[in-house]
C-alpha positions as CSV (number, residue, x, y, z in Angstrom):
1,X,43.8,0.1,65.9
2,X,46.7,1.0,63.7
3,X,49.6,-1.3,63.0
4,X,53.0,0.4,63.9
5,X,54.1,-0.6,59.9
6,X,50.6,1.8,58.9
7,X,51.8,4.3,61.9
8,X,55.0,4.3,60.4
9,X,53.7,4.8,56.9
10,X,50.9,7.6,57.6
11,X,53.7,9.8,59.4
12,X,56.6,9.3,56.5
13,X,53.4,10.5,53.7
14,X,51.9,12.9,55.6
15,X,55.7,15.2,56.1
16,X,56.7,14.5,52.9
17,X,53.7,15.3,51.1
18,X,53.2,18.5,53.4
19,X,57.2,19.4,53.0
20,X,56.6,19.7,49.1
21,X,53.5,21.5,49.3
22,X,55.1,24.0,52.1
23,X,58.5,24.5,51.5
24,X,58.3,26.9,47.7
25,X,55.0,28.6,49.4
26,X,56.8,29.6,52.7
27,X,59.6,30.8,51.1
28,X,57.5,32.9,48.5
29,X,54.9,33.9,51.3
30,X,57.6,35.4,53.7
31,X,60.4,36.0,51.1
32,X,62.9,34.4,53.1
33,X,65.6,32.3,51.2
34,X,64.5,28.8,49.8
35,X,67.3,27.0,51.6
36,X,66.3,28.8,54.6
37,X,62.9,28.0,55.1
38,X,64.0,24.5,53.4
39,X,65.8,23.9,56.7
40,X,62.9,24.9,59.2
41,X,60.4,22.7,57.1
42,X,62.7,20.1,57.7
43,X,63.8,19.8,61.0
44,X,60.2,20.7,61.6
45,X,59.1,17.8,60.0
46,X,60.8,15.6,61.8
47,X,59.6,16.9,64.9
48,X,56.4,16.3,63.6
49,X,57.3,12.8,62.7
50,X,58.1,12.1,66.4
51,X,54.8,14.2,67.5
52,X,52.6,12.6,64.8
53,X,53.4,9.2,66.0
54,X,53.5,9.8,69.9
55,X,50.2,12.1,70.1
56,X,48.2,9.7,67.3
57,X,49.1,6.6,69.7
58,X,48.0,8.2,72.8
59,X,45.2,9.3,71.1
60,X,43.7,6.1,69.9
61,X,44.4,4.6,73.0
62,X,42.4,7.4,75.2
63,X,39.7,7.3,72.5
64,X,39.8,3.2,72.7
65,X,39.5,3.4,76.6
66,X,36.9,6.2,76.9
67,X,34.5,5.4,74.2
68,X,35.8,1.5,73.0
69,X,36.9,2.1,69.0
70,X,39.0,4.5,67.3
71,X,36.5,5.5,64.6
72,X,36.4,9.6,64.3
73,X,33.8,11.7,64.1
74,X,33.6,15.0,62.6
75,X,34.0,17.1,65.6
76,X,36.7,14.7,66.7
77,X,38.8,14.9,63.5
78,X,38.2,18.7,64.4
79,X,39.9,18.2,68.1
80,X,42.0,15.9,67.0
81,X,43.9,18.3,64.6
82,X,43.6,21.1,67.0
83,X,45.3,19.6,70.0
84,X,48.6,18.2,67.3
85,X,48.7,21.9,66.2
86,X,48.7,23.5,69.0
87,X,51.4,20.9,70.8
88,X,53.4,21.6,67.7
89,X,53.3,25.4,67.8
90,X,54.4,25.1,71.3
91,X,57.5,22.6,70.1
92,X,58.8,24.5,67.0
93,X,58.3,28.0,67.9
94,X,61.6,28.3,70.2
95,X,63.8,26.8,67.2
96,X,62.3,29.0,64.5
97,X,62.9,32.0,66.1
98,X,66.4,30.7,66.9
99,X,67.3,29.5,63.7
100,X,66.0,32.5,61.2
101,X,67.6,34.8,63.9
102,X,63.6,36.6,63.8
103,X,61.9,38.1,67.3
104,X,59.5,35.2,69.1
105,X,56.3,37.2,67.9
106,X,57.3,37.0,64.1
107,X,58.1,33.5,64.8
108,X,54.6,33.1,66.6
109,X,53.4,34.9,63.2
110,X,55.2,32.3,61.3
111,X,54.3,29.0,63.0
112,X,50.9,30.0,63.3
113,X,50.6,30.3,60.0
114,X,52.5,27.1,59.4
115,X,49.7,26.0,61.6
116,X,47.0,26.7,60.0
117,X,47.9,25.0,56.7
118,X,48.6,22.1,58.5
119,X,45.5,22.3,60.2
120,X,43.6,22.3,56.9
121,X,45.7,19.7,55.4
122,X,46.2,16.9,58.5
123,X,42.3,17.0,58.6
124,X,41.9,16.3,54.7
125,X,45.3,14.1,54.9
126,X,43.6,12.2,57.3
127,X,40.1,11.7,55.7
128,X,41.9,10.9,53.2
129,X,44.3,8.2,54.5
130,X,41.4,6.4,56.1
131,X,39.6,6.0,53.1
132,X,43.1,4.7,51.0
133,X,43.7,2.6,54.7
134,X,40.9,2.0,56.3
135,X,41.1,0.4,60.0
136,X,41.0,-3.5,59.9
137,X,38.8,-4.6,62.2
138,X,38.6,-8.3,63.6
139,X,35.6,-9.3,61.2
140,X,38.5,-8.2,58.5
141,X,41.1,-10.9,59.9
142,X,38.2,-13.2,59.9
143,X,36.9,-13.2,56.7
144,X,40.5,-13.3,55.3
145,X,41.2,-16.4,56.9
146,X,38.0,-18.3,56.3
């Protein structure tokens, strides 16, 4: 599994990286005010953060109980994103509608469409990050050491 220094690590590069990408295309996409939609990206980020970190721990360690590695297929980099998205569309959407003063259905609107480009670009984040940082496994240690 995951160290909590690579836990740390994947959560920090995956909002920041997202935040820049996001932020100028929100604002364009719903022509709402930069700083506005600077502010939900943000504090949304850092409820990802948290999110990211909890959900992909108790993930690995369901995954490492029920079928004994943390290895993802496919179709489980599939479920995987799906479940984070939808537990963060059911987290953010009471603040954005707060905070833009907007009705919950155009906030629904808006997170859901937050949702799917995160959706998109967790899964190839993700690939991705497991290619740059693969898993160590215990034959790694070993062969290190010898």
């Amino acid at each position: 599994m995951r160290t909590v220094k690579d836990r740390i690590r994947h959560a920090i590069s995956f909002e920041i990286i997202g935040l820049v990408i996001i932020t100028p295309l929100a604002a364009w996409l719903f022509d709402m005010p930069l700083h506005n939609i600077g502010v939900v990206a943000l504090v949304s980020a850092t409820i990802a953060a948290g999110w990211n970190y909890l959900y992909n721990l108790i993930f690995d360690h369901v995954m490492k109980r029920i079928v004994g590695h943390v290895q993802k297929t496919l179709l489980l980099r599939v479920l995987h994103v799906m479940i984070f998205e939808g537990g963060l569309l059911v987290l953010l959407l009471p603040f954005i509608a707060w905070y833009l003063g907007i009705p919950m259905m155009q906030a629904f609107l808006m997170d859901a469409s937050f949702t799917l480009f995160f959706m998109g670009y967790a899964f190839a984040f993700n690939w991705a990050y497991d290619l740059v940082f693969p898993i160590k496994t215990r034959d790694d240690f070993v062969r290190t050491k010898a």
